[in-house]
C-alpha positions as CSV (number, residue, x, y, z in Angstrom):
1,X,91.6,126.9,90.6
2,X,89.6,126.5,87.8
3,X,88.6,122.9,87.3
4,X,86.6,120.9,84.6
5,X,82.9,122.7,85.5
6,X,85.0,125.6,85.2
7,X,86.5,125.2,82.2
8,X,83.1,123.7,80.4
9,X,81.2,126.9,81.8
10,X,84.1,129.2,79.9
11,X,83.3,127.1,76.2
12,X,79.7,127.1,76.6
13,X,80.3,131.8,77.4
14,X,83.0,131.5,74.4
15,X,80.4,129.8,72.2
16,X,77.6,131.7,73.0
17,X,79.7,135.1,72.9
18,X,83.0,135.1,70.7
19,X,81.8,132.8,67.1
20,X,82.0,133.8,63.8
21,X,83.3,137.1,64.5
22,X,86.6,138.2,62.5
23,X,90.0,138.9,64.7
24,X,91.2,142.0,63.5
25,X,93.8,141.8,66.3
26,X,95.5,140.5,69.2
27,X,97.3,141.9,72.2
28,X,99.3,140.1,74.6
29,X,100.4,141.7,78.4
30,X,102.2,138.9,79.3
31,X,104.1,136.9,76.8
32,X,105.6,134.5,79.2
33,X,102.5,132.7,79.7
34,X,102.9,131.5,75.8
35,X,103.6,128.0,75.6
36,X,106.1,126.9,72.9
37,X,105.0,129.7,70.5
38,X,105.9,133.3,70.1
39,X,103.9,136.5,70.1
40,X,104.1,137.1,66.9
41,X,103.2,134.0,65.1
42,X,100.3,133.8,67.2
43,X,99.7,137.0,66.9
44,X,99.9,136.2,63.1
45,X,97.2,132.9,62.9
46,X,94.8,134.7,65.0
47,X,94.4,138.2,63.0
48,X,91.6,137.5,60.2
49,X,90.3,133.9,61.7
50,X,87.0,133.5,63.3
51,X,86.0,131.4,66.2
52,X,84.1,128.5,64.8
53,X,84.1,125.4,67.2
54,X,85.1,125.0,71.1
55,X,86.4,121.6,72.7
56,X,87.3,120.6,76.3
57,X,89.8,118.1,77.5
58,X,90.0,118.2,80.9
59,X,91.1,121.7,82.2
60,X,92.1,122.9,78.5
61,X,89.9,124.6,76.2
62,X,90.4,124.5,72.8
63,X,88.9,127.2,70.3
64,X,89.2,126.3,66.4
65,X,90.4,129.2,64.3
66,X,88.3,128.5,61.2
67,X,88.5,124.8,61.5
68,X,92.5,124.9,60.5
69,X,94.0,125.1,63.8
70,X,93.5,125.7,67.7
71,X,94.2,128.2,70.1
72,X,94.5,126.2,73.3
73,X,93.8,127.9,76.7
74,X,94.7,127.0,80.7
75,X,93.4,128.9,83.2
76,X,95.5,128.2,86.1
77,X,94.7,128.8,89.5
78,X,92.5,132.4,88.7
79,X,91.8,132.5,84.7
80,X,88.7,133.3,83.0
81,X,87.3,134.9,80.0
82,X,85.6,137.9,79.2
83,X,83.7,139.2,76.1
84,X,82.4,143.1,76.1
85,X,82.8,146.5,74.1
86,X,83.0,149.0,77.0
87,X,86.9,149.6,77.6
88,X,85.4,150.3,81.4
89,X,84.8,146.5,81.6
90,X,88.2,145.2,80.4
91,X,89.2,143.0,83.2
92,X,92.2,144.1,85.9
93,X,94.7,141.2,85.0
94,X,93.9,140.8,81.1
95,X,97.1,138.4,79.5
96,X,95.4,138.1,76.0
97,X,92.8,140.7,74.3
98,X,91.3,139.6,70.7
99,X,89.6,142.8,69.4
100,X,87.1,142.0,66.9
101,X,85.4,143.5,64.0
102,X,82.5,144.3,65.5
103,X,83.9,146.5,68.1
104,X,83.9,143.7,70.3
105,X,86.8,141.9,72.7
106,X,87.4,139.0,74.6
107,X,90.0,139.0,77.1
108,X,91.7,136.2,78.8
109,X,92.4,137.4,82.4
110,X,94.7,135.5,84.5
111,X,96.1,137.6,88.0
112,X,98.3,134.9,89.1
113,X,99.8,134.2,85.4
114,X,100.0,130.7,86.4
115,X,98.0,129.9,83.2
116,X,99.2,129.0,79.6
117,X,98.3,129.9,76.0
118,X,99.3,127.5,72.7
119,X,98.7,126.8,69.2
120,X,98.1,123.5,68.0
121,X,97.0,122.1,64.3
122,X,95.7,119.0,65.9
123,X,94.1,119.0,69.7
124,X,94.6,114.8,69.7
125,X,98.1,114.9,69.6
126,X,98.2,117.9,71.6
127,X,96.5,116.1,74.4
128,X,98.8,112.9,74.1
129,X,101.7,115.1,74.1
130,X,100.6,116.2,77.2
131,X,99.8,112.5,78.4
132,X,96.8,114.0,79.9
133,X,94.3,110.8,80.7
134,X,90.7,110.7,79.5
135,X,88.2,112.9,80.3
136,X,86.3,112.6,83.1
137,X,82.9,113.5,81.6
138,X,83.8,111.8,78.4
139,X,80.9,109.8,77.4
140,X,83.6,106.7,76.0
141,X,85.3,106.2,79.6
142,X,83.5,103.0,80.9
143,X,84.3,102.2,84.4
144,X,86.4,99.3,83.7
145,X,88.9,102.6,82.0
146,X,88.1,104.1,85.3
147,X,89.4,101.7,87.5
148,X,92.3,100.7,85.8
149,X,93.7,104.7,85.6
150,X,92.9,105.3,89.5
151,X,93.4,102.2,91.4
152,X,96.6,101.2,89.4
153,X,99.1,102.6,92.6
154,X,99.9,102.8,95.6
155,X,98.8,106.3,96.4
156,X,95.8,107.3,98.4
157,X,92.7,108.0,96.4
158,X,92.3,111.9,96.3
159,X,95.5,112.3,94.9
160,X,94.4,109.4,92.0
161,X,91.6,111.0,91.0
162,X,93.7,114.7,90.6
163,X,96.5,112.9,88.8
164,X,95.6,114.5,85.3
165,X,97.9,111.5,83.6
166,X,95.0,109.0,85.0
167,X,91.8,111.0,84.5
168,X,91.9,114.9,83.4
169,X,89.5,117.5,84.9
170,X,89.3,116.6,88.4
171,X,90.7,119.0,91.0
172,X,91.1,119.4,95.1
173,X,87.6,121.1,95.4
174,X,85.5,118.6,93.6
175,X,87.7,115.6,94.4
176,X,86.6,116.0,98.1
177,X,83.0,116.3,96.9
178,X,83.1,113.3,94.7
179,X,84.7,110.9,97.7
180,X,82.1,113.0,100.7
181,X,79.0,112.1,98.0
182,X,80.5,108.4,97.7
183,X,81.3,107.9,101.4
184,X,85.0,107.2,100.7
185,X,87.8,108.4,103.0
186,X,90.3,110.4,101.0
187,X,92.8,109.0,102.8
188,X,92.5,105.6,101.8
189,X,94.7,103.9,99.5
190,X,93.6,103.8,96.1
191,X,94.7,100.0,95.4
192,X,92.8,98.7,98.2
193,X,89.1,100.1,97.7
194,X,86.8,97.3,96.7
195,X,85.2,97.2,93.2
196,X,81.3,98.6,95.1
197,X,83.5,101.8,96.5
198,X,85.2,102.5,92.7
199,X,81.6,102.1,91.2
200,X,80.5,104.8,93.7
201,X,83.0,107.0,93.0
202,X,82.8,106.8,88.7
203,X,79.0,107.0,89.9
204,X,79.6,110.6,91.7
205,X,82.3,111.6,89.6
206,X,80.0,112.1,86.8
207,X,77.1,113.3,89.2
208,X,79.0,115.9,90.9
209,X,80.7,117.2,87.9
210,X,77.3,117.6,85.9
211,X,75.8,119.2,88.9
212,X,78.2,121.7,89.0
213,X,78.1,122.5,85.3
214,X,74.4,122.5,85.7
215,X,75.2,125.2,88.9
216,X,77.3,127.5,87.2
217,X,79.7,126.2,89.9
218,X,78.1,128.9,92.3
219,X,78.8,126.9,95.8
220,X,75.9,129.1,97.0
221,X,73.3,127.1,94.5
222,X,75.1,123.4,95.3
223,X,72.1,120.7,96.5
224,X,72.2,121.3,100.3
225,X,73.4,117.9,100.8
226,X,77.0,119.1,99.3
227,X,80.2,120.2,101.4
228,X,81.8,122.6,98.9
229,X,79.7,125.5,100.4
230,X,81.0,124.7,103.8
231,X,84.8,124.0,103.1
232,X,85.9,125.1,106.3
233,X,87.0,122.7,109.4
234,X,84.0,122.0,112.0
235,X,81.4,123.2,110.2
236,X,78.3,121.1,110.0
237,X,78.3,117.9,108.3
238,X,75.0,118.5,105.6
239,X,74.3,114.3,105.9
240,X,74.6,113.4,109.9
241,X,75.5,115.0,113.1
242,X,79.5,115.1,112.4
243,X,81.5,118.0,112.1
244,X,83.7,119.0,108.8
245,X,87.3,118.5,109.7
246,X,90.5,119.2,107.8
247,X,93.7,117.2,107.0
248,X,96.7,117.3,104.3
249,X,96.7,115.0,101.4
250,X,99.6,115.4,99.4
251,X,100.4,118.6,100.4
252,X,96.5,119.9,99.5
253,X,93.9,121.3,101.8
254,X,91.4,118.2,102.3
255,X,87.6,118.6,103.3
256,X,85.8,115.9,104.6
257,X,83.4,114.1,107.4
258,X,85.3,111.4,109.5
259,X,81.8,109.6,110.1
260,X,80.2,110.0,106.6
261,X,83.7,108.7,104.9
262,X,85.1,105.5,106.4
């Protein structure tokens, strides 16, 4: 599933590809990923605008349509954009095709249509409609944020940091990198983790998430030291002689190292 590297990797293509090019028009496959807007009215504010800013909250992108309004795109579990001019390399699965006037497209392609597609004049009330929590690579979210959000419960700690109501952006893959890198057990209750373990895991939240920005999130180019390119139960622990071994948190495929994360 696409998580916040993800999703930050898709604005940075958007805005290098996509901006300041004129929508002459907009196809949809599959209207019933449109979120509380038709196909026609978005069909409608798209034709004539031109891509001129790209924000990230989280798992959402949001594209302004000449600075009056946003086109607000989740991916899912399989979404991911696509810019080209060569019909042959339209995407299998494509839910949303913009055609511009330079003989140029950029599909949204999402197999699984888990994903969803919106309008919104403002992306701050957006966002608080969604009672999504800060971002967890905004710059503004001080620790002290952090630790109230994710050790305010009962719950165990992977599933606080995936809660997208406490912090948004973090999913299952890079939450069991960020508690591996900080030595904490998933497992472990989120209320009881001592103010040094929190610090470490703000500390590697940011870490990890840059580095896989930084990475292209290829697990192939991830520091050696990482486990997301050996997700897979007793493979080789990259920091001691342990063995990777797999467990269910909250219903979600868990990847960690037994002596590495106490």
């Amino acid at each position: 599933m696409p998580e916040l590297p993800d999703v930050e990797i898709y604005r940075k293509y958007l805005q290098s590809t996509a901006f300041n090019q004129k929508i002459v028009k907009a196809d949809f496959y599959c209207p019933r990923i449109l979120h509380d807007i038709t196909e026609r009215r978005l069909q409608s504010a798209l034709r004539g605008c031109r891509f001129t800013a790209a924000e990230r909250h989280g798992k959402h992108l949001f594209a302004a349509l000449d600075d009056t309004k946003w086109l607000v795109l989740h991916f899912g579990m399989t979404g991911f954009l696509a810019y080209y001019k060569d019909p042959d390399k339209q995407p299998s699965h494509v839910c949303l095709q913009v055609a511009f006037d330079n003989g140029y497209y950029l599909a949204y392609d999402c197999q699984r249509k888990l994903g969803q597609i919106s309008l919104t004049a403002d992306m701050e009330s957006y966002i608080k409609k969604l009672g999504m929590g800060p971002d967890a690579m905004d710059q503004e979210l001080s620790f002290s944020t952090f630790k109230d959000r994710v050790a305010n419960g009962r719950g165990m700690i992977k599933s606080a940091l995936m809660d997208q109501d406490r912090i948004a952006g973090i999913g299952n893959i890079y939450a069991d990198e960020i508690l591996f890198q900080a030595g904490v057990d998933p497992k472990a209750k989120a209320g009881r983790l001592d103010e040094d373990r929190l610090r470490a895991i703000f500390r590697k939240t940011k870490e990890v998430l840059s580095t896989a920005i930084d990475r292209q999130a290829h697990p192939e180019d991830f520091p050696r030291s990482y486990i997301i390119p050996r997700r897979q139960a007793g493979a080789a622990c990259p920091k001691c002689d342990g063995s990777i071994e797999a467990v269910k948190v909250s219903g979600r495929t868990t990847y960690y190292c037994p002596k590495c994360q106490k």
